[in-house]
Each structure stands twice: as C-alpha cells, then as structure tokens.
C-alpha positions as CSV (number, residue, x, y, z in Angstrom):
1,X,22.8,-1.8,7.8
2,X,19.1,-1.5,7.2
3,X,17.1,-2.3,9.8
4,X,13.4,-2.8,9.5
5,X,12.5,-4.1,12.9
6,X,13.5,-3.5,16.5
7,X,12.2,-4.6,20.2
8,X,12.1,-2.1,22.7
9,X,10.9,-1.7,26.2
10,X,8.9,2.0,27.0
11,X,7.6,3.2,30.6
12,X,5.1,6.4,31.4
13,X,6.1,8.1,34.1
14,X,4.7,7.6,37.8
15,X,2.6,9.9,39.1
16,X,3.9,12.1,42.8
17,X,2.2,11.2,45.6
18,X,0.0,14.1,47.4
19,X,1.2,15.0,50.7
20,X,0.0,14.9,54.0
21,X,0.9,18.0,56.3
22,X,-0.8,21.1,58.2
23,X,-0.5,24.7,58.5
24,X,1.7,25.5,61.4
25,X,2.2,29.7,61.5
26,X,2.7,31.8,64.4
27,X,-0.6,33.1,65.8
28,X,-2.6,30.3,63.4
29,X,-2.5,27.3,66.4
30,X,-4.9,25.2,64.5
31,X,-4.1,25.7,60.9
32,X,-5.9,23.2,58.5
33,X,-4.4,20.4,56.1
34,X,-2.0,21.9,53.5
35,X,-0.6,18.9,51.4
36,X,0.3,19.7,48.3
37,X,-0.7,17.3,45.2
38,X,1.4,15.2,43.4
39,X,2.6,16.1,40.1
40,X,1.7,13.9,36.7
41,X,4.5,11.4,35.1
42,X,5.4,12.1,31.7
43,X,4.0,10.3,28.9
44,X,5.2,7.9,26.1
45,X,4.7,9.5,23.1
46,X,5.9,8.5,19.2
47,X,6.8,11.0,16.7
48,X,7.3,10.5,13.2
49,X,10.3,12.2,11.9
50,X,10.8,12.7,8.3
51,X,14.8,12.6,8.4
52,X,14.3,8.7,9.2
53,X,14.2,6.2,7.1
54,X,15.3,2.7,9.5
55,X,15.1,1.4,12.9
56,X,19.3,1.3,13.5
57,X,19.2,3.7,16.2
58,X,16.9,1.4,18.0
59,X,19.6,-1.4,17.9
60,X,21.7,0.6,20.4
61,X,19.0,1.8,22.9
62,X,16.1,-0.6,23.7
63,X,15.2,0.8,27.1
64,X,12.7,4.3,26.8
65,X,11.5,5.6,30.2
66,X,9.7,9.2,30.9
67,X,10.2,11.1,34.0
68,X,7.9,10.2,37.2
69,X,6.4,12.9,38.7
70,X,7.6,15.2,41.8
71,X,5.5,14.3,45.1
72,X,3.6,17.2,46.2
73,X,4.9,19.6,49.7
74,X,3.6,21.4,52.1
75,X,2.1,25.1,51.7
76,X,0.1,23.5,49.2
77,X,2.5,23.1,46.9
78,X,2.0,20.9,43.8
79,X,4.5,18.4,42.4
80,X,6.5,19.4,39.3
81,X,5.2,17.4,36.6
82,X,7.0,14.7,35.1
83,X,9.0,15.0,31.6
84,X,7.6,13.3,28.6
85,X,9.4,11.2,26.3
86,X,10.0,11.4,22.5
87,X,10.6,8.7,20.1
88,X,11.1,9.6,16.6
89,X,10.5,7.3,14.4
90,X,10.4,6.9,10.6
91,X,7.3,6.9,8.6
92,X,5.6,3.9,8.1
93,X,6.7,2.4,11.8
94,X,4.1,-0.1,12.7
95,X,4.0,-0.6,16.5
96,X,3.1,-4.0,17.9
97,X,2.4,-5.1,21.5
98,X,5.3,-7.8,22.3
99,X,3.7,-10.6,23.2
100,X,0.5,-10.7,21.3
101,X,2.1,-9.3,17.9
102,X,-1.1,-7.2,17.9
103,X,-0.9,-3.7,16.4
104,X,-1.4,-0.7,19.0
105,X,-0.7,2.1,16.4
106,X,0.3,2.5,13.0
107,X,2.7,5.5,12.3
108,X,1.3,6.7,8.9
109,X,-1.1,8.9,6.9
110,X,-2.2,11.3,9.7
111,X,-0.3,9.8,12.7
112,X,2.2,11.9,12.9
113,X,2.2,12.0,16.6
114,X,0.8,9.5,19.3
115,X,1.0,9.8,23.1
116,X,1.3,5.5,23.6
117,X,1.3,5.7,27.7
118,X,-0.2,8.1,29.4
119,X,1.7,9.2,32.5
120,X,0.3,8.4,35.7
121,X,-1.8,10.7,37.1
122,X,-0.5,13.0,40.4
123,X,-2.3,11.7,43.7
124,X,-4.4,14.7,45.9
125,X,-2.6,15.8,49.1
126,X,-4.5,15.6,52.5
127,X,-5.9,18.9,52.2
128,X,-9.0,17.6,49.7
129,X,-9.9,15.2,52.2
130,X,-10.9,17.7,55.5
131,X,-14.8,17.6,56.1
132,X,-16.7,18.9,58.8
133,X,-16.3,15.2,60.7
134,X,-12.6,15.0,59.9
135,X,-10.9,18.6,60.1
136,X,-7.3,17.0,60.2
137,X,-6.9,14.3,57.4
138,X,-3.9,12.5,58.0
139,X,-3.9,10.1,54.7
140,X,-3.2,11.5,50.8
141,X,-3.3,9.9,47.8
142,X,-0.2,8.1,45.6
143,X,0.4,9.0,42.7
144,X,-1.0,6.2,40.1
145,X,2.0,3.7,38.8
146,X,3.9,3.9,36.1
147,X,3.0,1.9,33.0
148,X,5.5,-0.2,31.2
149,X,5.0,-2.0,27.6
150,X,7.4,-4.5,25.7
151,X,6.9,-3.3,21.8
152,X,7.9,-4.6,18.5
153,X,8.3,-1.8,16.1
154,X,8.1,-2.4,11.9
155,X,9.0,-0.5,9.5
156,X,6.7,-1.4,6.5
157,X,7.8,0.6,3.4
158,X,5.0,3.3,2.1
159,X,5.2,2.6,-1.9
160,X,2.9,2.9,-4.5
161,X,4.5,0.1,-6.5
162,X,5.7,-3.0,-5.3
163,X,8.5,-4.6,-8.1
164,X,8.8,-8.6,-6.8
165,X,10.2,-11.7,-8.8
166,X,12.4,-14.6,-8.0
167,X,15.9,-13.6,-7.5
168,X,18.4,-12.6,-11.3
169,X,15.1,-11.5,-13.1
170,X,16.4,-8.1,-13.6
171,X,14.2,-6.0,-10.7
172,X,17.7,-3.9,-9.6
173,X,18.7,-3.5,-13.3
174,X,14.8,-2.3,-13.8
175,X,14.6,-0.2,-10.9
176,X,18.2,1.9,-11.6
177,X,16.8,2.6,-14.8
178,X,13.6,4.0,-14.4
179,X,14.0,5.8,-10.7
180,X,16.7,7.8,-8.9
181,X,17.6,4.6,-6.6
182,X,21.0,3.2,-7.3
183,X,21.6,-1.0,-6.3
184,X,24.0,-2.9,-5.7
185,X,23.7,-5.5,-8.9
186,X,25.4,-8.9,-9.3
187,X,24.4,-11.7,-10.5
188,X,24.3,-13.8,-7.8
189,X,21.0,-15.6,-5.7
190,X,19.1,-13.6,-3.6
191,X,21.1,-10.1,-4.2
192,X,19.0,-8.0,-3.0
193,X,18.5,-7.9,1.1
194,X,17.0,-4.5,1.5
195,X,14.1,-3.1,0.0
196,X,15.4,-0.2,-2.7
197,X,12.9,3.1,-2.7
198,X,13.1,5.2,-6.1
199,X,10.9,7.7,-7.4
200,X,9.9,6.9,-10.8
201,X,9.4,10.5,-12.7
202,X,7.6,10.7,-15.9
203,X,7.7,13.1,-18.7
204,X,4.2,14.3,-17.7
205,X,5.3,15.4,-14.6
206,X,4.0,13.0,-12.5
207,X,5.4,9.9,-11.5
208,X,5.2,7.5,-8.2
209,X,7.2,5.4,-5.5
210,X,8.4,2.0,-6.7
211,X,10.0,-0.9,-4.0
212,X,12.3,-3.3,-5.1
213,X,10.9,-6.1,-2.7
214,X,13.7,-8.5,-2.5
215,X,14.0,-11.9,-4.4
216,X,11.3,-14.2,-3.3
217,X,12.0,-17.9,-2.8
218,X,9.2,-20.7,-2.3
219,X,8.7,-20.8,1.5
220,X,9.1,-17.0,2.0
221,X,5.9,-17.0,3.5
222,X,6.6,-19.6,6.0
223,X,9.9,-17.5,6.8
224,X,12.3,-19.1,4.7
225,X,15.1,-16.9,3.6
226,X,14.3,-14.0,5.8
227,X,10.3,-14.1,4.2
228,X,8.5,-12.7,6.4
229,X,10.8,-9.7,6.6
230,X,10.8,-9.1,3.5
231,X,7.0,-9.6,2.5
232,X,6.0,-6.9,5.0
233,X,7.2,-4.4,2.8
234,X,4.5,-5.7,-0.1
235,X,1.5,-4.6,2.5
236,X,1.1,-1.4,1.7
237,X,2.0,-1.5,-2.0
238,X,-1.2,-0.6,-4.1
239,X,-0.1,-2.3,-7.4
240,X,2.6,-5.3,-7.8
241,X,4.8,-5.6,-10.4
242,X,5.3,-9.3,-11.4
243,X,9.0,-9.3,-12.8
244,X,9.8,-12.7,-14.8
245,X,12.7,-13.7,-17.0
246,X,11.0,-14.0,-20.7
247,X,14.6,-15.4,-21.8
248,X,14.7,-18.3,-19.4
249,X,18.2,-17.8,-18.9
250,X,18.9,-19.4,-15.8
251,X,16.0,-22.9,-17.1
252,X,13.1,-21.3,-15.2
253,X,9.8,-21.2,-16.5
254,X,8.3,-17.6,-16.3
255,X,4.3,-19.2,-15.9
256,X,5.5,-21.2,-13.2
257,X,7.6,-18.3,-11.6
258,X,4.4,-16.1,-11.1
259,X,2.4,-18.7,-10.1
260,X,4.6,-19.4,-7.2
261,X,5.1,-16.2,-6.0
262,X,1.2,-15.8,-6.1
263,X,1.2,-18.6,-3.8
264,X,3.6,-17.2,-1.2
265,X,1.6,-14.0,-1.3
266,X,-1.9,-15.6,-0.7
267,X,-0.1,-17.8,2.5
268,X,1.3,-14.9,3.8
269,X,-1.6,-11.9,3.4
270,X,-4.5,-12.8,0.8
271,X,-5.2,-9.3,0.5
272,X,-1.7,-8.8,-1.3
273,X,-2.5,-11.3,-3.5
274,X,-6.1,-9.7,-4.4
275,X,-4.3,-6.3,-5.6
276,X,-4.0,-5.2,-8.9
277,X,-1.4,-6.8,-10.6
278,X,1.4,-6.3,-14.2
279,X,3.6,-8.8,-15.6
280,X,7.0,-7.1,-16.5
281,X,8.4,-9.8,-19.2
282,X,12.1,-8.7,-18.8
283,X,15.1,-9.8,-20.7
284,X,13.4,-10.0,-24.2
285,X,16.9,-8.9,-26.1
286,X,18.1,-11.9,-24.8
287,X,15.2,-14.1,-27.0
288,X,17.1,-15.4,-29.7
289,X,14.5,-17.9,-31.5
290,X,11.6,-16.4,-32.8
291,X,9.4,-19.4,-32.5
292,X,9.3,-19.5,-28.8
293,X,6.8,-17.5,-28.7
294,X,6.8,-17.2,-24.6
295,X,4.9,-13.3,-24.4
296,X,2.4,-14.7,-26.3
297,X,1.9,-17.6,-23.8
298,X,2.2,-15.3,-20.8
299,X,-0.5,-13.1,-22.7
300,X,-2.7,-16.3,-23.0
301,X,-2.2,-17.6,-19.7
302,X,-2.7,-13.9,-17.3
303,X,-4.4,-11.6,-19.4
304,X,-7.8,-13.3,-19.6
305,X,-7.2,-12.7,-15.8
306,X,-7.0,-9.3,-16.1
307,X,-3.2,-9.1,-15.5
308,X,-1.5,-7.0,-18.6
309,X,2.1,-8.4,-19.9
310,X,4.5,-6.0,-20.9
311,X,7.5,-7.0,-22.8
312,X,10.9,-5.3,-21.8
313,X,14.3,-5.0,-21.9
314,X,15.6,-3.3,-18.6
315,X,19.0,-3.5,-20.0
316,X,18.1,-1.5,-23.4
317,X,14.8,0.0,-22.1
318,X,12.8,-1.8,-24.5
319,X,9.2,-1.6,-23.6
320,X,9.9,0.4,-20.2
321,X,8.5,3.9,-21.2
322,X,5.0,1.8,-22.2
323,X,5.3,-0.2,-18.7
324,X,5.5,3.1,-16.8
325,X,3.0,4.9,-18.1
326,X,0.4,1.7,-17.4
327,X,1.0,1.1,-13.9
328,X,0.5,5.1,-13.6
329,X,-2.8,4.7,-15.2
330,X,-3.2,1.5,-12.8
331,X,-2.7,4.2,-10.0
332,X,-4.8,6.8,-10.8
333,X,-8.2,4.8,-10.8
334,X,-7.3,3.6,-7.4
335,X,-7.4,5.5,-3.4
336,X,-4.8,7.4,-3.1
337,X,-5.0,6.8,0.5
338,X,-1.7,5.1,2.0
339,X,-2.9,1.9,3.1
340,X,-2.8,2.2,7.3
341,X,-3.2,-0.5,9.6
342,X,-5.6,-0.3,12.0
343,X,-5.3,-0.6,15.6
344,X,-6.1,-4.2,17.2
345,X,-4.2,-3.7,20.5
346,X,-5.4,-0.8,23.5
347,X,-2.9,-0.5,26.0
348,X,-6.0,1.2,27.6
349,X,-7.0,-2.6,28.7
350,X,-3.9,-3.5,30.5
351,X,-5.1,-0.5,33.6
352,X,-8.4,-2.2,34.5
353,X,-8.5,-4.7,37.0
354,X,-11.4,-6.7,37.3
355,X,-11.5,-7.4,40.9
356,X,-10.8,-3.5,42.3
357,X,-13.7,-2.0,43.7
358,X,-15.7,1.0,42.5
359,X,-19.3,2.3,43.2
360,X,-21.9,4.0,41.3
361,X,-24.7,6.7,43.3
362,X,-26.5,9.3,43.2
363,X,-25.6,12.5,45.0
364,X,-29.1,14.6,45.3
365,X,-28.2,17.7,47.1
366,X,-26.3,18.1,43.7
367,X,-28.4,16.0,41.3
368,X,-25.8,13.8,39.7
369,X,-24.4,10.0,39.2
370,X,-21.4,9.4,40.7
371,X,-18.9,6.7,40.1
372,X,-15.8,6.5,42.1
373,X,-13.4,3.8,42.8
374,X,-9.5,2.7,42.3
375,X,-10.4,0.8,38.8
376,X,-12.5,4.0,37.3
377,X,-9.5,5.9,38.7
378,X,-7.1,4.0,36.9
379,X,-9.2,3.6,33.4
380,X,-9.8,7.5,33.3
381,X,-5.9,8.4,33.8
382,X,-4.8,6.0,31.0
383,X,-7.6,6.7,28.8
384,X,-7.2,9.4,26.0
385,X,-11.0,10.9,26.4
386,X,-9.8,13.7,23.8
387,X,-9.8,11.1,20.8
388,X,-12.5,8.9,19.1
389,X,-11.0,5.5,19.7
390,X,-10.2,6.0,23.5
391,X,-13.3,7.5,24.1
392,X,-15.0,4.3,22.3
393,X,-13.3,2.2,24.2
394,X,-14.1,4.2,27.5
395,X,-17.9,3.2,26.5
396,X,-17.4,-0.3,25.8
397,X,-15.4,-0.3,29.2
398,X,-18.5,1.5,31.4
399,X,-21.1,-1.1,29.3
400,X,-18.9,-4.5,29.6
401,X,-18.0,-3.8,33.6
402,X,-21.8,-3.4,34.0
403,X,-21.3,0.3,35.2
404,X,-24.3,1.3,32.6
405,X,-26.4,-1.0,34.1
406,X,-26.3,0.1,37.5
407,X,-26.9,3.4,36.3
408,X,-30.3,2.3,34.3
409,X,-31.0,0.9,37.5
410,X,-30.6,4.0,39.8
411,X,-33.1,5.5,37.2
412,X,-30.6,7.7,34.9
413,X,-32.4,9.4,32.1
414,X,-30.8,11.1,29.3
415,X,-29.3,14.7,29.5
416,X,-28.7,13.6,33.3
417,X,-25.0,14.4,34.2
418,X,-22.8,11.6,35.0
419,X,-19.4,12.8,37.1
420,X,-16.2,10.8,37.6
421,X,-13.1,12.5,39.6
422,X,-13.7,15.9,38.1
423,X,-14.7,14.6,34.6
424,X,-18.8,15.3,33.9
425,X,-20.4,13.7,31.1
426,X,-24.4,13.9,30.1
427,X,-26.0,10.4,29.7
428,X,-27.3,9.3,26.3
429,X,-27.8,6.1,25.3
C-alpha cells in the first residue's frame, strides 16, 4: 500500500533537574554546595533516508518520544544527557503542524537533516547559586519540560514532469513506454491510485523524472475522489503534461477535458496552473476519419497560448520520441532547483509565554546588558541560534516582547555586549 500521508505525535526530551546537596568529608565540617546539574533531553530530529520512498512505516507507530535527561548528583556530578531521536523519512516529506496545517519544515533540496524539538535544557544544581550572603543554597533548578508536537507528514513526489489527464487517456500506457516504471493498466475509471515515478532516458544521455499524477475528476480540488491527495504530488512538478484522448473514444471532448482540469488546478494551487504547460494528443492511431481534423483544433485553440500540441500514439509510439525531446528542452530553460516549501510554522513560538517574567539591566562592575528570566530561559533552549531562520526569529522575538526597547532605553550603544544565561551577543541595530 502506498502511503503518502501519516499523523504522528513527537516529544523532546526533558531536561534533569540540578541537584541540591553539600560536601560532607571527614575533616571538611563545612563543605560547600556540590549539586550536580541536570543533564539535556534528547532532541527530535528528522532525517531523510534515501532507501524510502512512502510513509507505511508510520501507519504502525504514531507515537516518537526522545529520552529525558538524567537529574544531576552529588560530588558535582552532572546528569547523563538524554538520547535523541531519529526519524527517517523519505525525500520530499513535507512536515505540517497538526492543527494549523502550517508547514514547519520541508524535507528536500538541502534538508537532509533537521533537529524539529530541541530537548529541554538540564537545570544548574545548588552549587551555582552560593554567594557571599548565601554560602548554603538549598534550592536548584528543574530541568526545562519536555516539548510535544502533533504533526502531519506529506509526501509530495520530487518530479520534473507532472503527466495528468482524465482517467483512460492513456498516461500508464505513455508512461511504461517511455520510462522504466511499470503500471498496472486496465481500462477501467480512475485506475491509477498512486502516483507512478519513471525515469525517462534519452538517447542524448540525459533524460528526467516523469509522475503519472492519477486520473483527475471535476471536483478533485474540492476533495472529491481522493483530490487533494492526489494534486499534492503536481506541486513540485516544473512542467505538466496535459494528456487528452485525440480519438474521443469514450464521447469526451479533448478542449473541454483540458479546460477542466485547468480549472481544478487553479482552485486547488494557482501557481500549478501558471507552470509551463504540453498537450500530449494520445491515441491518434485510433482517428479513423480524416476530416475531423481535432489536432488542428487543439493547435488553434492552446497554442496561441503558448501551450505546444504534440500528436502521439503511446500504443505505437507515434510522435513520443518528438514529445520527449520538447519537454526536455522545456526543462532546460528553467531552475533546476527542486521546488521547496518554505517554512510558515516555528515551533520556536509555542515556548514563550507572554505573561512569565523576565528583566533587562545593566551589570557595571562588568559592563554588560543583562536579560534573565524564565521566558528568555525557555526561548533560548528551544531556539536553534546556530541557523539563520531561528536566529531571525530570536530577533523578531527580543523586538516584539519589547526587550529591545528596554535596552535603547538603559542607553545600549552598538558594539555593547548583550549576555543571556551564558550566551553573549554585541548589539547592532
């Protein structure tokens, strides 16, 4: 069974609380505070493996969890950290956030690896907390919480080609011809419930991907006859292939045929639609009477649009060779960039609670801002720094909670060093 799209629940790891005890030796009556820290959860993090090609193995575990991390001891020992989790997934896995259907991560082009949930992060044991005023600290940190997510994952098909028509236009006897993929054919209504991949080689030695998008139906785009599952896979095709029966043997009309799949494309993504476009006029060794002249009315009709018809025969492969080598002139004027997704969802915003406390000052015996607080806490253990969208989003977090602000007003200039639980930054606006 294919399987193109799974829920599943995934949790970081808590981090181990730090841990509140004292030196007691023989000799040593007054030993000082010598809680260990906690140790770091594990993270969430998504993999692509290239072995994969569906979702099935996520049919039969929906529940992903990484290790929490150990609580620190005493003798100042720290917390093992926890383990971190891998899930493999298939290229061209497009993770959603449940409940908003918004896209956290899109596992193509040079995602190959993504940590999705950071681990919490280990709390400090008592002994960071002895001053001159308070020499036995009885009170340590927890470790931060675990973070949990409910995902949809997608499997949108990476093709250079997209093949779509309505249903007994020829696509699977088109597509066993020209590629390496090998369909089921019948003639019956809607064949074709998976997407078939094949690799179309050319005599050249080049050649591209081609997708068999199953048989379209009017509605698709409103989710009639599994649509929507099926018109994900168009999204990252670069060219479509228009299939139409030039023969009319089943009454349809071939105009009216693209026309209506056009349609369903705009409704569902008007982007598809806009993409560069070929009209496959199959089944011409079937036209029996010369003066229905139906390519030259397809001609008349699409190409003033820009849209080339090619007559074929994907029975006889009439017309195919001619076809091929078009769309991979089609192809080589465009990106050759896999089309990605981009990220609309941050799990980065579920950590920050607007109501938790934090404070911004200046410490002058060591001539830096400092912010400290349970919600800067929080932001900076979920928050990947090390890449250019979580640090972004760090930025837009400090302006937005007002945190830059308080800073202007305490007199920052730029160059001046900003620090945050161990973390120092210099200030420029």
């Amino acid at each position: 069974m294919f399987a193109d799209r799974a829920a599943i629940y995934v949790k970081s790891g808590k981090g181990g609380d730090g841990h509140v005890s004292f030196r007691r030796e023989k000799y040593v009556p007054n030993g000082g505070p010598d809680g260990g820290d906690g140790g770091k959860g594990g993270d969430v993090i998504f993999v692509v493996d290239e072995g994969l090609n569906t979702l099935t193995d996520f049919r039969h575990i929906r529940k992903y969890q990484a290790q929490n991390g150990e609580d620190g001891g005493k003798k100042n020992c720290r917390g093992k950290n926890g383990e971190d989790i891998l899930i493999k997934v298939p290229e061209g896995t497009v993770i959603k956030e449940a409940e908003s259907g918004k896209v956290i991560v899109d596992m193509s082009g040079d995602n190959k690896q993504v940590v999705l949930l950071k681990g919490g992060r280990g709390g400090n044991g008592n002994q960071h907390y002895a001053t001159s005023t308070m020499q036995v600290p009885r009170y340590a940190q927890p470790g931060q919480p675990a973070k949990e997510l409910n995902l949809i994952l997608e499997l949108k098909v990476i093709a250079d080609v997209g093949l779509v028509g309505f249903p007994n236009v020829g696509k699977s006897t088109f597509l066993a011809r020209v590629t390496n993929a090998r369909p089921k054919i019948a003639n019956y209504h809607f064949t074709t419930l998976n997407p078939n991949l094949g690799v179309v080689d050319l005599n050249d030695g080049t050649g591209f991907v081609i997708a068999d998008i199953p048989g379209l139906i009017e509605g698709a785009s409103e989710g009639i006859g599994l649509g929507h599952e099926f018109l994900r896979h168009i999204e990252r095709t670069k060219i479509l292939i228009h299939m139409v029966d030039a023969a009319g043997s089943e009454g349809r009309d071939p105009i009216a045929d693209i026309y209506a799949i056009d349609k369903e494309l705009k409704a569902y993504n008007p982007e598809i639609a806009d993409r560069p476009q070929i009209i496959a006029a199959n089944k011409t060794d079937l036209i029996y009477h010369a003066e229905d002249d139906i390519i030259g009315k397809l001609r008349a009709e699409f190409e003033p649009k820009n849209i080339p018809v090619y007559p074929i025969s994907a029975v006889s492969g009439d017309g195919v060779t001619e076809l091929l080598y078009q769309v991979k002139n089609m192809l080589a004027t465009l990106d050759e960039k896999p089309v990605v997704f981009e990220p609309e969802f941050f799990p980065e915003t579920m950590m920050a609670d607007e109501n938790e406390p934090y404070t911004v000052v200046y410490d002058e015996e060591k001539e830096e801002y400092v912010i400290e607080g349970p919600r800067i806490e929080k932001m900076l253990g979920y928050t990947n720094l090390e890449s250019e969208k979580g640090f972004t989003f760090f930025q837009k977090f400090l302006k937005d909670s007002g945190i830059l602000k308080e800073l202007e007003s305490l007199g920052i200039q730029e160059g001046d060093t900003v620090r945050m639980y161990g973390l120092s930054f210099d200030y420029y606006k």
